[in-house]
VOGU-3710 file (C-alpha; in Angstrom, 3 decimals, decimal comma):
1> xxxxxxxxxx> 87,332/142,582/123,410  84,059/141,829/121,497  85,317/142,940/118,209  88,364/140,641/118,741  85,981/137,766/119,410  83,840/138,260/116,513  87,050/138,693/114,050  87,918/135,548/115,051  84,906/133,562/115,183  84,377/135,004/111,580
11> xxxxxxxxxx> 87,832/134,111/110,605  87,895/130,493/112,035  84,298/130,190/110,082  85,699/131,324/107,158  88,926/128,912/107,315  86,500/126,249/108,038  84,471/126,407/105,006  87,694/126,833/103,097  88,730/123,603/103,730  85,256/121,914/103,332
21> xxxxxxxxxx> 84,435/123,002/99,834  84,966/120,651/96,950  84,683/120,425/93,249  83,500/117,151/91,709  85,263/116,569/88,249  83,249/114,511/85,582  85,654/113,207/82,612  84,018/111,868/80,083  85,531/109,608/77,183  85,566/110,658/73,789
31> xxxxxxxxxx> 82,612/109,437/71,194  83,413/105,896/69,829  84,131/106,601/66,258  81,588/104,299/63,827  82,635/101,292/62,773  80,307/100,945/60,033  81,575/103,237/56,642  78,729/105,085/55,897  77,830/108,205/53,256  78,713/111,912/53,739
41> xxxxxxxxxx> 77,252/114,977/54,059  77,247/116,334/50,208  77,321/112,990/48,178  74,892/112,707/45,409  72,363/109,932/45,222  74,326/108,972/42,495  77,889/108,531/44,106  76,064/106,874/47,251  74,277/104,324/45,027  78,139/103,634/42,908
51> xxxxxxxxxx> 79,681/103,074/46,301  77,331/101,105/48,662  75,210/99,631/46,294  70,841/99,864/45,788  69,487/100,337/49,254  67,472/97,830/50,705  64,291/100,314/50,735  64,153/103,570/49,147  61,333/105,885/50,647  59,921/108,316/48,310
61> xxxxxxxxxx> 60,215/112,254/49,149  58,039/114,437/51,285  57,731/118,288/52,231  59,608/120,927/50,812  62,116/120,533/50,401  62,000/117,178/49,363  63,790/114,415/52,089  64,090/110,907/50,537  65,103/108,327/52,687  67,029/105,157/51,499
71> xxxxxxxxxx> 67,491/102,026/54,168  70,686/99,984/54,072  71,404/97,162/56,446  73,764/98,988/58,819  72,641/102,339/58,272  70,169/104,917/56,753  70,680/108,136/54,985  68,448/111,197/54,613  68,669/113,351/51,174  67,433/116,439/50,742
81> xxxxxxxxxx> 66,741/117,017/46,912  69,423/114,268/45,738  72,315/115,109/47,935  72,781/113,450/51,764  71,729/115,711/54,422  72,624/112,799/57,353  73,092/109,323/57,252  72,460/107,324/60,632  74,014/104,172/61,775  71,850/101,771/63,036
91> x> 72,642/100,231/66,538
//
């Protein structure tokens, strides 16, 4: 009679907790693509300058390997050597 009590207070314990448990589910929108056109990955100094014109400021390189900075009004880009390693967009 005891084992019949405990198999069913475990069962109704289990059934309970069954019901109670949850997931939350987090959806998240995608990125907002930029609206500003911007350089690259790859393009030379060269191809940047030809298609967005002489930067507002040009920083000159440091370390090694060399990262050169140039400034534009709606966005920056990083070189590395004379090819863009990143350009950011500014906010």
């Amino acid at each position: 009679m005891r084992s019949k009590s405990w198999i069913l207070c475990t069962l109704a314990c289990a059934s309970l907790a069954a019901t109670m448990a949850s997931a939350d589910e987090l959806r998240m929108a995608s990125p907002p693509q930029p609206s500003v056109e911007h350089p690259t990955r790859g393009m030379s100094m060269e191809k940047v300058e030809a298609k967005f014109g002489a930067p507002v400021n040009r920083i000159p390189a440091v370390g090694d390997p060399p990262i050169t900075r140039w400034e534009y009004p709606g966005f920056i880009v990083y070189f590395e050597h004379n090819l863009v390693l990143h350009s950011v967009i500014k906010p």
